[in-house]
PDB file as gemmi writes it, atoms N, CA and C in Angstrom:
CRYST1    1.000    1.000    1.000  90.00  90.00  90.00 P 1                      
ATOM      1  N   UNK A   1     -12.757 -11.064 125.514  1.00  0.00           N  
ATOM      2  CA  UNK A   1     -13.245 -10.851 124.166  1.00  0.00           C  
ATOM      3  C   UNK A   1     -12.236  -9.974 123.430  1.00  0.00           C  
ATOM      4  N   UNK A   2     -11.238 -10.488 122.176  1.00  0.00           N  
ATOM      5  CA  UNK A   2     -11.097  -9.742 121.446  1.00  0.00           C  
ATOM      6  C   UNK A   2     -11.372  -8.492 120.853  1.00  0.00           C  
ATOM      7  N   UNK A   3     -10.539  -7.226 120.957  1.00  0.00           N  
ATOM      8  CA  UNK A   3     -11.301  -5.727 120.708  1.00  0.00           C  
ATOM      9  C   UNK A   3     -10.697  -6.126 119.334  1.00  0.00           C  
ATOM     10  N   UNK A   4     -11.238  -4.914 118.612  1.00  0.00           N  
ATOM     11  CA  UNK A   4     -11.067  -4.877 117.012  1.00  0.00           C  
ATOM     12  C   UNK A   4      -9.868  -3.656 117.443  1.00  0.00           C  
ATOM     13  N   UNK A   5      -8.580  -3.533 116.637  1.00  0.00           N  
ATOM     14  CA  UNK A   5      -7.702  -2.936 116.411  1.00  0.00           C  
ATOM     15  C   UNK A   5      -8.235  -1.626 115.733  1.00  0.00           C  
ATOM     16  N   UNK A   6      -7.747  -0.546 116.589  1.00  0.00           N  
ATOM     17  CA  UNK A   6      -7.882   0.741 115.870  1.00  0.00           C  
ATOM     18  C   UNK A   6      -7.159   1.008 114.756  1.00  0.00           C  
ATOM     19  N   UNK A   7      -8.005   1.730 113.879  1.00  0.00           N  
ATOM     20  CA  UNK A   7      -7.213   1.803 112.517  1.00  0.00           C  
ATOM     21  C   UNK A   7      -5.741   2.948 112.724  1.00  0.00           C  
ATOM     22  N   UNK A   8      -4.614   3.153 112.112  1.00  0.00           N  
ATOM     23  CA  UNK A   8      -3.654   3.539 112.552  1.00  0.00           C  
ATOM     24  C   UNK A   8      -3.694   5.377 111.559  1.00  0.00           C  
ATOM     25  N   UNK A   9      -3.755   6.310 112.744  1.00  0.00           N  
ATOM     26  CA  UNK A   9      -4.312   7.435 112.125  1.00  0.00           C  
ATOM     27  C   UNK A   9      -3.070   7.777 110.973  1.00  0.00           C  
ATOM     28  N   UNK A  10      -1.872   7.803 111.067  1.00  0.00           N  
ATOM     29  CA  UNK A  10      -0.959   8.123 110.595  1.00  0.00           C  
ATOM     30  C   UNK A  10      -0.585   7.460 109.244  1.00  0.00           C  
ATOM     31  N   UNK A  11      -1.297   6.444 109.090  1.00  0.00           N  
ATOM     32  CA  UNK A  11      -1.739   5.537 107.668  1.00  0.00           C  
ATOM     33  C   UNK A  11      -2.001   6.707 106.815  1.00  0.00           C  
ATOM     34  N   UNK A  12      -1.533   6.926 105.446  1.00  0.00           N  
ATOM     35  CA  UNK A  12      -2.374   7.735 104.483  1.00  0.00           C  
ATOM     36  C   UNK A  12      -3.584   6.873 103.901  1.00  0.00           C  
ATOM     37  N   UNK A  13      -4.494   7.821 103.592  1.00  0.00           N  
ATOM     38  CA  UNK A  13      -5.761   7.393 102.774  1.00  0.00           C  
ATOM     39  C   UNK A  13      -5.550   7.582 100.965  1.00  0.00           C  
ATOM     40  N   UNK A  14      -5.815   6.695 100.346  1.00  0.00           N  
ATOM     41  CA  UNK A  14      -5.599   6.844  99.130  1.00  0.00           C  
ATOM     42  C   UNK A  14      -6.790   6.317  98.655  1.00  0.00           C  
ATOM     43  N   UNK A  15      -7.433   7.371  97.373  1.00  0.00           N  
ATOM     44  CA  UNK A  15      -8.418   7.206  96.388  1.00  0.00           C  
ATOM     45  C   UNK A  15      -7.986   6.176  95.617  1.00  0.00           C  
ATOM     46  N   UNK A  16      -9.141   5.724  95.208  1.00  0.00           N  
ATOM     47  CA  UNK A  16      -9.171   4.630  94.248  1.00  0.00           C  
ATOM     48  C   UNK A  16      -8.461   5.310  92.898  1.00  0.00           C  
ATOM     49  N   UNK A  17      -8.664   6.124  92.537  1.00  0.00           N  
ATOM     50  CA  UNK A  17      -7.831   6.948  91.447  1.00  0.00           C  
ATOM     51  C   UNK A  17      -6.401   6.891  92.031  1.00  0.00           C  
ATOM     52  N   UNK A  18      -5.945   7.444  92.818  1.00  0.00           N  
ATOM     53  CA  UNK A  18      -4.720   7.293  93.212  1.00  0.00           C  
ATOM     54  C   UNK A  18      -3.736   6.413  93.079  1.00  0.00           C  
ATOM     55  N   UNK A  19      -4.696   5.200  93.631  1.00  0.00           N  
ATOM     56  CA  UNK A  19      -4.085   3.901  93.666  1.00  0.00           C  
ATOM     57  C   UNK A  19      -4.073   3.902  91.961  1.00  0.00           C  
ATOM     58  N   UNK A  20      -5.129   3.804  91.270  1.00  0.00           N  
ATOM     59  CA  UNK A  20      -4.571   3.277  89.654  1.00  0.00           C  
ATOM     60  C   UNK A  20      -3.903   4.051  89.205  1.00  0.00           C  
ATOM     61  N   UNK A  21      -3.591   5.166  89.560  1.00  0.00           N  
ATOM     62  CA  UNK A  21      -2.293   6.156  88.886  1.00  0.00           C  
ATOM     63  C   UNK A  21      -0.980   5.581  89.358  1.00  0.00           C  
ATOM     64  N   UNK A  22      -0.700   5.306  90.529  1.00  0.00           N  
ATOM     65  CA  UNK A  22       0.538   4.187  91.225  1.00  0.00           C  
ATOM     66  C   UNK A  22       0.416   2.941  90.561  1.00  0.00           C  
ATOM     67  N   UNK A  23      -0.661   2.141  90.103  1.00  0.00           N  
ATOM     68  CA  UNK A  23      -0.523   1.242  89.536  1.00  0.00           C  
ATOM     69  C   UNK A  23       0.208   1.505  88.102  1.00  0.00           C  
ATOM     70  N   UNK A  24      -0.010   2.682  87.471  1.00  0.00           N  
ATOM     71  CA  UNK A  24       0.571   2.610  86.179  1.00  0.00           C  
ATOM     72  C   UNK A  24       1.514   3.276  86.112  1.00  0.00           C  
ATOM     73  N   UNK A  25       2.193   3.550  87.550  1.00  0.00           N  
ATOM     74  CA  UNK A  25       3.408   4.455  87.292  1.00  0.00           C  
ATOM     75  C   UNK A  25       4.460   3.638  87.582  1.00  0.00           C  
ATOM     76  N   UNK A  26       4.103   2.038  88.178  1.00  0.00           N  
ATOM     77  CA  UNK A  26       4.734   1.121  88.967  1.00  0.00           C  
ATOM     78  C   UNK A  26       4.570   0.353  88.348  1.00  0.00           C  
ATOM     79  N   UNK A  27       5.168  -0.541  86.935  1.00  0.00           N  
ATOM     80  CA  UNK A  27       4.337  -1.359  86.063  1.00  0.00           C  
ATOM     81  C   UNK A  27       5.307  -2.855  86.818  1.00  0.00           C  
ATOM     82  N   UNK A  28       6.399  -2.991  88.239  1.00  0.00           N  
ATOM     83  CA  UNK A  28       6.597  -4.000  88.264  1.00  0.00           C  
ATOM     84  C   UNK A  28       5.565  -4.530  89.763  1.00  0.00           C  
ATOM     85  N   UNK A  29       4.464  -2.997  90.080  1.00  0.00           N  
ATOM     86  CA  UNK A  29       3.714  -3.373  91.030  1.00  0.00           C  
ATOM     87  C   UNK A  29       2.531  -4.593  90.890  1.00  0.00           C  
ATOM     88  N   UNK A  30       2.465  -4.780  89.320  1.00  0.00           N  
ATOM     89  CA  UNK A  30       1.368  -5.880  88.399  1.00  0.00           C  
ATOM     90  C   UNK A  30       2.082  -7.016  89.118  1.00  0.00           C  
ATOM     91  N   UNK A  31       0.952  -8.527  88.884  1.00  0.00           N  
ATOM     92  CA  UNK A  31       1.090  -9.277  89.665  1.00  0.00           C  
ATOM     93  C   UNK A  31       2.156 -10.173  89.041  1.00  0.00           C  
ATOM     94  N   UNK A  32       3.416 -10.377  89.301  1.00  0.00           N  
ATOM     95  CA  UNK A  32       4.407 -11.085  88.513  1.00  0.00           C  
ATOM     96  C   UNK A  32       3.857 -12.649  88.492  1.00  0.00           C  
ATOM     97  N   UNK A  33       2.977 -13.132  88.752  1.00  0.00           N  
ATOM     98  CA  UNK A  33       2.613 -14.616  88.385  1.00  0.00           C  
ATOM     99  C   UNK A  33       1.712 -14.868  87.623  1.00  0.00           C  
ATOM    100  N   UNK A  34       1.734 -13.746  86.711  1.00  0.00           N  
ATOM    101  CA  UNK A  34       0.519 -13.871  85.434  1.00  0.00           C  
ATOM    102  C   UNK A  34      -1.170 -13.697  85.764  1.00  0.00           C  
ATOM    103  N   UNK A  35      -1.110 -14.000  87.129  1.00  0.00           N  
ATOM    104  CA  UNK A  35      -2.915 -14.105  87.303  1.00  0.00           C  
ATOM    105  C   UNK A  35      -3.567 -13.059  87.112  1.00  0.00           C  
ATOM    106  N   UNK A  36      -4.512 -12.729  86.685  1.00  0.00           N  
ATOM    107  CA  UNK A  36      -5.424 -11.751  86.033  1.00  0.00           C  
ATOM    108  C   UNK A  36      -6.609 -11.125  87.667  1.00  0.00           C  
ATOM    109  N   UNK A  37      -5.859  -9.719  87.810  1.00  0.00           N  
ATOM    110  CA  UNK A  37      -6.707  -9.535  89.178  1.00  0.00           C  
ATOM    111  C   UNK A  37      -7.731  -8.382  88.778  1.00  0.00           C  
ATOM    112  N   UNK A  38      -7.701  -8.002  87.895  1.00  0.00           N  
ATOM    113  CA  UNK A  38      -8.862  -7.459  87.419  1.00  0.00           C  
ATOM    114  C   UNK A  38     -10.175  -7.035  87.922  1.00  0.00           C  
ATOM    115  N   UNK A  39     -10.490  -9.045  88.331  1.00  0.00           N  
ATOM    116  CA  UNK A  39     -11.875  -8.767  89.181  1.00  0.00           C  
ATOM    117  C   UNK A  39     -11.593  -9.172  89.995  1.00  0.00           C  
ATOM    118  N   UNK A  40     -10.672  -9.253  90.537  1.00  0.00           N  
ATOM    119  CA  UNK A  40     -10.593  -9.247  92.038  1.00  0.00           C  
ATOM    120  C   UNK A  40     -11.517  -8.000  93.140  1.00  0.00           C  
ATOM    121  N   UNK A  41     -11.810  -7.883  94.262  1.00  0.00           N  
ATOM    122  CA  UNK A  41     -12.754  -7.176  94.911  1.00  0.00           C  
ATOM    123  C   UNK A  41     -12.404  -7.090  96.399  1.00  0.00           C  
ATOM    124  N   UNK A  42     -11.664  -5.456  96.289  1.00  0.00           N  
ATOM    125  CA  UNK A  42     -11.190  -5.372  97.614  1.00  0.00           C  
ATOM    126  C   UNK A  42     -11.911  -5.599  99.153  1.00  0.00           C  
ATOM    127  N   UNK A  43     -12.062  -5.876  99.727  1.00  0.00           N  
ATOM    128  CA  UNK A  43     -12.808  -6.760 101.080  1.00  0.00           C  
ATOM    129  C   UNK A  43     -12.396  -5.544 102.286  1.00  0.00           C  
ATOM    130  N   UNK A  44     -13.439  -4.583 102.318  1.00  0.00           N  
ATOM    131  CA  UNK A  44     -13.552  -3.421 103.898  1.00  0.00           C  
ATOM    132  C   UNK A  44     -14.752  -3.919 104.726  1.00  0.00           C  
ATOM    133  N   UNK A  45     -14.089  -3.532 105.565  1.00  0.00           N  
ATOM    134  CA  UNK A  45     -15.375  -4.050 107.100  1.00  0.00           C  
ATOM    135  C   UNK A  45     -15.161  -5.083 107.573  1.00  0.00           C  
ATOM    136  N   UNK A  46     -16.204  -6.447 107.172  1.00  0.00           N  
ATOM    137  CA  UNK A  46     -16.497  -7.155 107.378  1.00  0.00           C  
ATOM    138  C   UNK A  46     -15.277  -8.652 107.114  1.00  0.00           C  
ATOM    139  N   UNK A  47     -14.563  -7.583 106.309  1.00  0.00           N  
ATOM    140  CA  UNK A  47     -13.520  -8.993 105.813  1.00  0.00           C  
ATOM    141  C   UNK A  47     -14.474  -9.751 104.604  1.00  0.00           C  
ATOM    142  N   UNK A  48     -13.732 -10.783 104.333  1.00  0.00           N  
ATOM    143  CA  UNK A  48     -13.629 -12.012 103.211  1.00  0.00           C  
ATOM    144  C   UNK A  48     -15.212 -12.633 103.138  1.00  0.00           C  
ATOM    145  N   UNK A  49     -15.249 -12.442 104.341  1.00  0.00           N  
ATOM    146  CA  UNK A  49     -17.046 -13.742 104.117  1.00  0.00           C  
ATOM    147  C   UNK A  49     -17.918 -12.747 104.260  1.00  0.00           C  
ATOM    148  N   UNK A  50     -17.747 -11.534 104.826  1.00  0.00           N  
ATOM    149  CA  UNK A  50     -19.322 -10.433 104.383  1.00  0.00           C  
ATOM    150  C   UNK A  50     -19.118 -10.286 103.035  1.00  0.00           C  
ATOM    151  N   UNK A  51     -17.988 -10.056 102.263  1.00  0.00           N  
ATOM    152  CA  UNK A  51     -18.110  -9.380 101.290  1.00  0.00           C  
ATOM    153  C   UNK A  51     -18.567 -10.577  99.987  1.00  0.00           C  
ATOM    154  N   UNK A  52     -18.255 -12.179 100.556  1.00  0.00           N  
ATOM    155  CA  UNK A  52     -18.716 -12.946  99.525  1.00  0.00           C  
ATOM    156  C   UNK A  52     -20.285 -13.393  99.992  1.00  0.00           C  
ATOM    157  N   UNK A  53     -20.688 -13.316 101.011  1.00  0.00           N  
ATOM    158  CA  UNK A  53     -22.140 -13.100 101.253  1.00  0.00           C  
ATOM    159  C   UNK A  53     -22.892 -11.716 100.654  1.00  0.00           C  
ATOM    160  N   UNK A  54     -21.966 -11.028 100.340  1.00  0.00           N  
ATOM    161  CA  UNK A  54     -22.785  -9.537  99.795  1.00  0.00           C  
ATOM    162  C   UNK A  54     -22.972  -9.760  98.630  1.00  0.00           C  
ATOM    163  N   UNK A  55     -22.184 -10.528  97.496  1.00  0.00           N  
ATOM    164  CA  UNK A  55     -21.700 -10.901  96.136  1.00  0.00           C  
ATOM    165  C   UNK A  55     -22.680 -11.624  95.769  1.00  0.00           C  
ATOM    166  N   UNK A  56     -22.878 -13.048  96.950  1.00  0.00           N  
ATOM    167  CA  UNK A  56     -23.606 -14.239  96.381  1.00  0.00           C  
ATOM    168  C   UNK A  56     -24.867 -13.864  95.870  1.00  0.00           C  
ATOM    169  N   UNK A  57     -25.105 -13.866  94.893  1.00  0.00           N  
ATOM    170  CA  UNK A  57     -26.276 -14.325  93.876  1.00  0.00           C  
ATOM    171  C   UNK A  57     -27.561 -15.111  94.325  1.00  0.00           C  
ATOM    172  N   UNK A  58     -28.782 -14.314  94.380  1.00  0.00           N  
ATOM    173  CA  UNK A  58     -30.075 -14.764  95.341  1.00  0.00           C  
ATOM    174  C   UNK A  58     -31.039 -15.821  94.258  1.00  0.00           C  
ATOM    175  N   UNK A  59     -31.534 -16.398  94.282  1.00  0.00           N  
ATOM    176  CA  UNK A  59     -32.481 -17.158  94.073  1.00  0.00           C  
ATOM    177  C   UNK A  59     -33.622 -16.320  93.580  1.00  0.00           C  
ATOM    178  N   UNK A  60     -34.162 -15.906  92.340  1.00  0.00           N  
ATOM    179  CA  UNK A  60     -35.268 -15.233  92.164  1.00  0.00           C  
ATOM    180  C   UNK A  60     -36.654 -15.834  92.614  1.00  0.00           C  
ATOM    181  N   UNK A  61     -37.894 -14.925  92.768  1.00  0.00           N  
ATOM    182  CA  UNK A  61     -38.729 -15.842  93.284  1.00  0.00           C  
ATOM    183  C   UNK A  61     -39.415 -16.748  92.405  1.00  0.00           C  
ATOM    184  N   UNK A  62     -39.020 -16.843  90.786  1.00  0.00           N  
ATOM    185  CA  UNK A  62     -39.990 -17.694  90.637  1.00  0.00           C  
ATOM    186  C   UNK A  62     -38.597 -19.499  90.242  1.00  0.00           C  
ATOM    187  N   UNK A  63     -37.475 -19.195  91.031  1.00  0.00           N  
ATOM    188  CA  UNK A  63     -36.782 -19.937  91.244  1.00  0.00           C  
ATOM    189  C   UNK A  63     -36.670 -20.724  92.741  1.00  0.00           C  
ATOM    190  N   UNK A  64     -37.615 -20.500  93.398  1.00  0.00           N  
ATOM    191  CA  UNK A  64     -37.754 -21.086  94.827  1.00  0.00           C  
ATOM    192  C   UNK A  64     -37.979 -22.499  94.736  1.00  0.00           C  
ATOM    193  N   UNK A  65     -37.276 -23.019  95.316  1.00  0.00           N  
ATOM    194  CA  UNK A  65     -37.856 -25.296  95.454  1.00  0.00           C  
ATOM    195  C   UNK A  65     -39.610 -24.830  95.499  1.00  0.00           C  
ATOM    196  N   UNK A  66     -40.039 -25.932  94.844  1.00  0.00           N  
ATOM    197  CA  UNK A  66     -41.367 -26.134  95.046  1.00  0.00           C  
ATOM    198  C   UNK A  66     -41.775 -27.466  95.534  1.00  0.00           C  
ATOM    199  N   UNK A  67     -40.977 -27.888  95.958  1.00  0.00           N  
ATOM    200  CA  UNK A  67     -40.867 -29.622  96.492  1.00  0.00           C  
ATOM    201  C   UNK A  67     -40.202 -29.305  98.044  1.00  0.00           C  
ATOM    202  N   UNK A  68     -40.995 -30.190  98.823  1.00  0.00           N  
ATOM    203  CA  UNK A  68     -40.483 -30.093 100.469  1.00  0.00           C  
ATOM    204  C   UNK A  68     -39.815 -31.538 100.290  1.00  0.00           C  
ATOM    205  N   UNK A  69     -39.080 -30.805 101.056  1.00  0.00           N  
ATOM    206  CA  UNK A  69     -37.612 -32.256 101.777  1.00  0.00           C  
ATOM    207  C   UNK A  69     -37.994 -32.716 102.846  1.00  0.00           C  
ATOM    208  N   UNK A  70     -38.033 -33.917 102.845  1.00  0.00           N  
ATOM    209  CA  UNK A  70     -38.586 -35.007 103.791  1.00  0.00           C  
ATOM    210  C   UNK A  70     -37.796 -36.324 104.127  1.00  0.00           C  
ATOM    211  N   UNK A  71     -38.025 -36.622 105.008  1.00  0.00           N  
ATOM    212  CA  UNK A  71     -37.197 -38.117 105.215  1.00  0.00           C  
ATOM    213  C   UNK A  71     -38.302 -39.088 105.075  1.00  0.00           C  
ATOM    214  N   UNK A  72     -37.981 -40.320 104.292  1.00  0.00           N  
ATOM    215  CA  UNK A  72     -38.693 -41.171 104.483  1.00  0.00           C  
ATOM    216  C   UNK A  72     -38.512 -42.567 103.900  1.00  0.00           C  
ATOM    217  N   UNK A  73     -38.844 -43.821 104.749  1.00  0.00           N  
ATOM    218  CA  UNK A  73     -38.301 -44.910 104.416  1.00  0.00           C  
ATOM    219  C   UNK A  73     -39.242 -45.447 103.406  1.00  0.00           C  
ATOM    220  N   UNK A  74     -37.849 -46.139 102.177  1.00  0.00           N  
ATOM    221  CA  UNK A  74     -38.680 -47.221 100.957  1.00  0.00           C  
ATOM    222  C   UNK A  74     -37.675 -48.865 101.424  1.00  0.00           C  
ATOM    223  N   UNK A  75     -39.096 -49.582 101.197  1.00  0.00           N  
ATOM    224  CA  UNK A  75     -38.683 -50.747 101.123  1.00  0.00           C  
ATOM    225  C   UNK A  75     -37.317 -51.019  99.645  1.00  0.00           C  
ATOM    226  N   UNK A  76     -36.275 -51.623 100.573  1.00  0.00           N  
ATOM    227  CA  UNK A  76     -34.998 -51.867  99.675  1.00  0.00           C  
ATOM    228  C   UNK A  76     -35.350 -52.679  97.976  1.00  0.00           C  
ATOM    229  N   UNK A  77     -36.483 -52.771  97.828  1.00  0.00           N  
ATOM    230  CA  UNK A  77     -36.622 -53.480  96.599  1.00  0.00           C  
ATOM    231  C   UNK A  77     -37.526 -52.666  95.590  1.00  0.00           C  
ATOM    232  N   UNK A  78     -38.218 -51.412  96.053  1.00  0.00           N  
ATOM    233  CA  UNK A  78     -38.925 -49.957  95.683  1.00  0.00           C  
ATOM    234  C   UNK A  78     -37.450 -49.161  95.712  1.00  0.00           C  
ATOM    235  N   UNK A  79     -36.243 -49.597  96.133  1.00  0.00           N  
ATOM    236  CA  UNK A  79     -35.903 -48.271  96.114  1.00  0.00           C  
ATOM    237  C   UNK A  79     -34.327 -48.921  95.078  1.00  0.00           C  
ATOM    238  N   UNK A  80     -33.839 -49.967  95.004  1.00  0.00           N  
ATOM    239  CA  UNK A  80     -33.570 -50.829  94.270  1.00  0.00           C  
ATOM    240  C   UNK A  80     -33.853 -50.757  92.559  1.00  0.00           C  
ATOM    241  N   UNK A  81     -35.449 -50.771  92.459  1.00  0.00           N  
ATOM    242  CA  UNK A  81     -36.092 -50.604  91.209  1.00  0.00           C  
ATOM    243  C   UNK A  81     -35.577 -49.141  90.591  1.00  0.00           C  
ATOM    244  N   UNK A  82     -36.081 -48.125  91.369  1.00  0.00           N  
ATOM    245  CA  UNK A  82     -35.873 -46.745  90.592  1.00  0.00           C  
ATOM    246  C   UNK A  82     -33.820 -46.267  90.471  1.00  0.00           C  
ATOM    247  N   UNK A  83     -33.481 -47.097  91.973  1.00  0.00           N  
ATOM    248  CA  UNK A  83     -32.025 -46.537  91.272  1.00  0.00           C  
ATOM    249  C   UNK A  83     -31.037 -47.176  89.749  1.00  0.00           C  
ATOM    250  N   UNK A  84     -31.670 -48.791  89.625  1.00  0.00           N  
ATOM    251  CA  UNK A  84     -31.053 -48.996  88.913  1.00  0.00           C  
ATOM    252  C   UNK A  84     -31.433 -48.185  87.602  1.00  0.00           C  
ATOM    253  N   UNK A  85     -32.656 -47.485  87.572  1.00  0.00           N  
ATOM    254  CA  UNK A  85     -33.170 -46.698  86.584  1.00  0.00           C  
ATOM    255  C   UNK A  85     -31.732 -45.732  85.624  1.00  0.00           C  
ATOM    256  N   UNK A  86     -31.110 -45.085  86.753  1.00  0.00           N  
ATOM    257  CA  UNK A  86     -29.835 -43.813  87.156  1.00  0.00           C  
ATOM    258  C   UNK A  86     -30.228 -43.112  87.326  1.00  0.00           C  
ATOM    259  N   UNK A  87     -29.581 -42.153  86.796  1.00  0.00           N  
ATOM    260  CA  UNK A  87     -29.382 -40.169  86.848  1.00  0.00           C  
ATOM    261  C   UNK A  87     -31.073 -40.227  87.429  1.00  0.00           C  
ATOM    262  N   UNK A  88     -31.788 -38.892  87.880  1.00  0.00           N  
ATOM    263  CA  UNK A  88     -32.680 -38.656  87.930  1.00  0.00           C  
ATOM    264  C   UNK A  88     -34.335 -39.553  88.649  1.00  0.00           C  
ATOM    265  N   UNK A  89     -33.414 -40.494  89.276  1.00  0.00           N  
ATOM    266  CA  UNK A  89     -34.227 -41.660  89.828  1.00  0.00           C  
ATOM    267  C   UNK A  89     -35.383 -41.046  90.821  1.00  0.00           C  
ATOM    268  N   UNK A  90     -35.080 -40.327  91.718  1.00  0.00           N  
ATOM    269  CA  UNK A  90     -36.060 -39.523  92.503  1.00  0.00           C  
ATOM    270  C   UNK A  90     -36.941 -38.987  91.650  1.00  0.00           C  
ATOM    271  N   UNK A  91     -36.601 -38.077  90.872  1.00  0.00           N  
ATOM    272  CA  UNK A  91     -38.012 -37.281  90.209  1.00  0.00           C  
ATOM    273  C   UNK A  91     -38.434 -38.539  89.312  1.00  0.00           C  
ATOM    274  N   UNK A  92     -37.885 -39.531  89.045  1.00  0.00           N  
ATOM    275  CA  UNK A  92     -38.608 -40.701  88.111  1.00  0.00           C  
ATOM    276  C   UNK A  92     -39.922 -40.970  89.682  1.00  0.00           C  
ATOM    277  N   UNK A  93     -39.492 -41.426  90.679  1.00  0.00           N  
ATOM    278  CA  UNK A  93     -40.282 -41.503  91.666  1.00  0.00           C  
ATOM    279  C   UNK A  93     -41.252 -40.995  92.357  1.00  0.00           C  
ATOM    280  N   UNK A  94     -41.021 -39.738  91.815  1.00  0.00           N  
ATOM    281  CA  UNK A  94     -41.835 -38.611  92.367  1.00  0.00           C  
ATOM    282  C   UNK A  94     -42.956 -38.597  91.356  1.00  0.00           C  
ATOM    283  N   UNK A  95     -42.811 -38.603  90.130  1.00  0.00           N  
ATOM    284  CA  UNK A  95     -43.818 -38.628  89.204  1.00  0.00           C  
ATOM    285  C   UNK A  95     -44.908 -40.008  89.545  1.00  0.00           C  
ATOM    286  N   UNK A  96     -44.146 -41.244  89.812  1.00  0.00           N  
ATOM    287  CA  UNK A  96     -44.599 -42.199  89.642  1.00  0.00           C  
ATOM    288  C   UNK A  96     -45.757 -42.349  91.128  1.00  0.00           C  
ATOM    289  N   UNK A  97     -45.527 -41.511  91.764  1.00  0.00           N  
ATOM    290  CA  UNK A  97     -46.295 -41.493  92.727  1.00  0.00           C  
ATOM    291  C   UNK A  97     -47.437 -40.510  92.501  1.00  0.00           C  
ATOM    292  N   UNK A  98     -47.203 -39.222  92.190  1.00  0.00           N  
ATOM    293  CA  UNK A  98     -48.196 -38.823  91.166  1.00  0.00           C  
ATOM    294  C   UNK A  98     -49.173 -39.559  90.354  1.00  0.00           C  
ATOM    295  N   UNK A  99     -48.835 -40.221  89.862  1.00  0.00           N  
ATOM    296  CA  UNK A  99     -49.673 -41.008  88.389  1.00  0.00           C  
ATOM    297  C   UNK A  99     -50.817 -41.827  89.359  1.00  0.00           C  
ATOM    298  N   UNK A 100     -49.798 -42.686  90.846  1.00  0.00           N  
ATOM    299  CA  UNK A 100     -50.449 -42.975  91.839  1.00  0.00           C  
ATOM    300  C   UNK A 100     -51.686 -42.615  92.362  1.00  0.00           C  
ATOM    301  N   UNK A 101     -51.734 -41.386  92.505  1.00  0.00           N  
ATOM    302  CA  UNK A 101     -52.300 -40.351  93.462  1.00  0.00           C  
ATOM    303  C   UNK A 101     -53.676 -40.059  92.146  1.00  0.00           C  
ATOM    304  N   UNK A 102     -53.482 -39.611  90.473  1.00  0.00           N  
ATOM    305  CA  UNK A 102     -54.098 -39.272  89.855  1.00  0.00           C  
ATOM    306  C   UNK A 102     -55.405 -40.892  89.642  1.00  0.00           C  
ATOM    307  N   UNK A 103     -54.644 -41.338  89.439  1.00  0.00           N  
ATOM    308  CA  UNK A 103     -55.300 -43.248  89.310  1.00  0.00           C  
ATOM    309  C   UNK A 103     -56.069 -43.299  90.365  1.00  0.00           C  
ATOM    310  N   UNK A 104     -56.014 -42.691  91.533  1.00  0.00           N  
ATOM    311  CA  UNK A 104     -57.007 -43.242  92.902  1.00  0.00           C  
ATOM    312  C   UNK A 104     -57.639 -42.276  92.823  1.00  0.00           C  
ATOM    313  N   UNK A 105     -57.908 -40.831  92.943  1.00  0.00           N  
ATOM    314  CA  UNK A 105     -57.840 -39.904  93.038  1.00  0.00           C  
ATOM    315  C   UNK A 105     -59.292 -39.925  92.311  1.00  0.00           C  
ATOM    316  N   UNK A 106     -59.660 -40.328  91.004  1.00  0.00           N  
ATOM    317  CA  UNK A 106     -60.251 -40.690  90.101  1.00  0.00           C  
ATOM    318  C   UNK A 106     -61.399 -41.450  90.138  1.00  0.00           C  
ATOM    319  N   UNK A 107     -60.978 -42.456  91.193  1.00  0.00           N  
ATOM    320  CA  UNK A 107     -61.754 -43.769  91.304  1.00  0.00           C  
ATOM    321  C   UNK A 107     -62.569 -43.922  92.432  1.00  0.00           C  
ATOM    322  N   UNK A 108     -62.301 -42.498  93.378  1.00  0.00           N  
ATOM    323  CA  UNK A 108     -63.123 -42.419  94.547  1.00  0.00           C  
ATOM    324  C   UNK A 108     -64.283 -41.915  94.831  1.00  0.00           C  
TER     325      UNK A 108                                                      
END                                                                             
C-alpha cells in the first residue's frame, strides 16, 4: 500500500497575503496565456476530486425527482407512437397514462 509522502519540513509556509504581495511584486508571475485564474481554487488534502465534490452544488429539497425510475417494456408500436411525437415524449406518456388511471379510476 502506498504511504502518503511526508510534507517536507524545510518548505516555507506562506500566507495567503504573502503570496498576493509576491504576486504583485512579480507582475511576469501572472499567467502569460491570457487565462483568467481568478477563480481558480487552490486544492489541500484531498486533492482535485474532494475539493470538486466539496464545491458541487446540492439539490434543494423541494428539487428532489418525484418520479421513480423503472424499467419497463412497451410494445414497439406504443412506443413508436409517442417518439415520433419528439422532444419530451416520456412525460407526453406519463401523463397519458395518468388520464388512463383518472378515466378508470372513476368508473369503478
Amino acid at each position: 500500500m502506498p504511504t502518503k509522502p511526508k510534507p517536507d519540513a524545510t518548505l516555507p509556509k506562506f500566507s495567503p497575503e504573502q503570496i498576493a504581495a509576491a504576486r504583485t511584486d512579480a507582475p511576469e508571475a501572472t499567467a502569460p496565456d491570457g487565462i483568467d485564474w481568478s477563480r481558480a481554487v487552490l486544492t489541500e488534502g484531498g486533492g482535485v476530486k474532494a475539493t470538486l465534490t466539496s464545491l458541487r452544488r446540492q439539490r434543494g429539497p423541494n428539487k428532489r425527482p418525484v418520479k421513480e425510475q423503472v424499467a419497463i417494456r412497451f410494445s414497439p408500436e406504443v412506443l413508436a407512437y409517442f417518439r415520433a411525437q419528439g422532444r419530451g415524449w416520456q412525460t407526453r406518456m406519463d401523463e397519458a397514462l395518468k388520464e388512463f388511471i383518472k378515466s378508470h379510476r372513476s368508473t369503478e
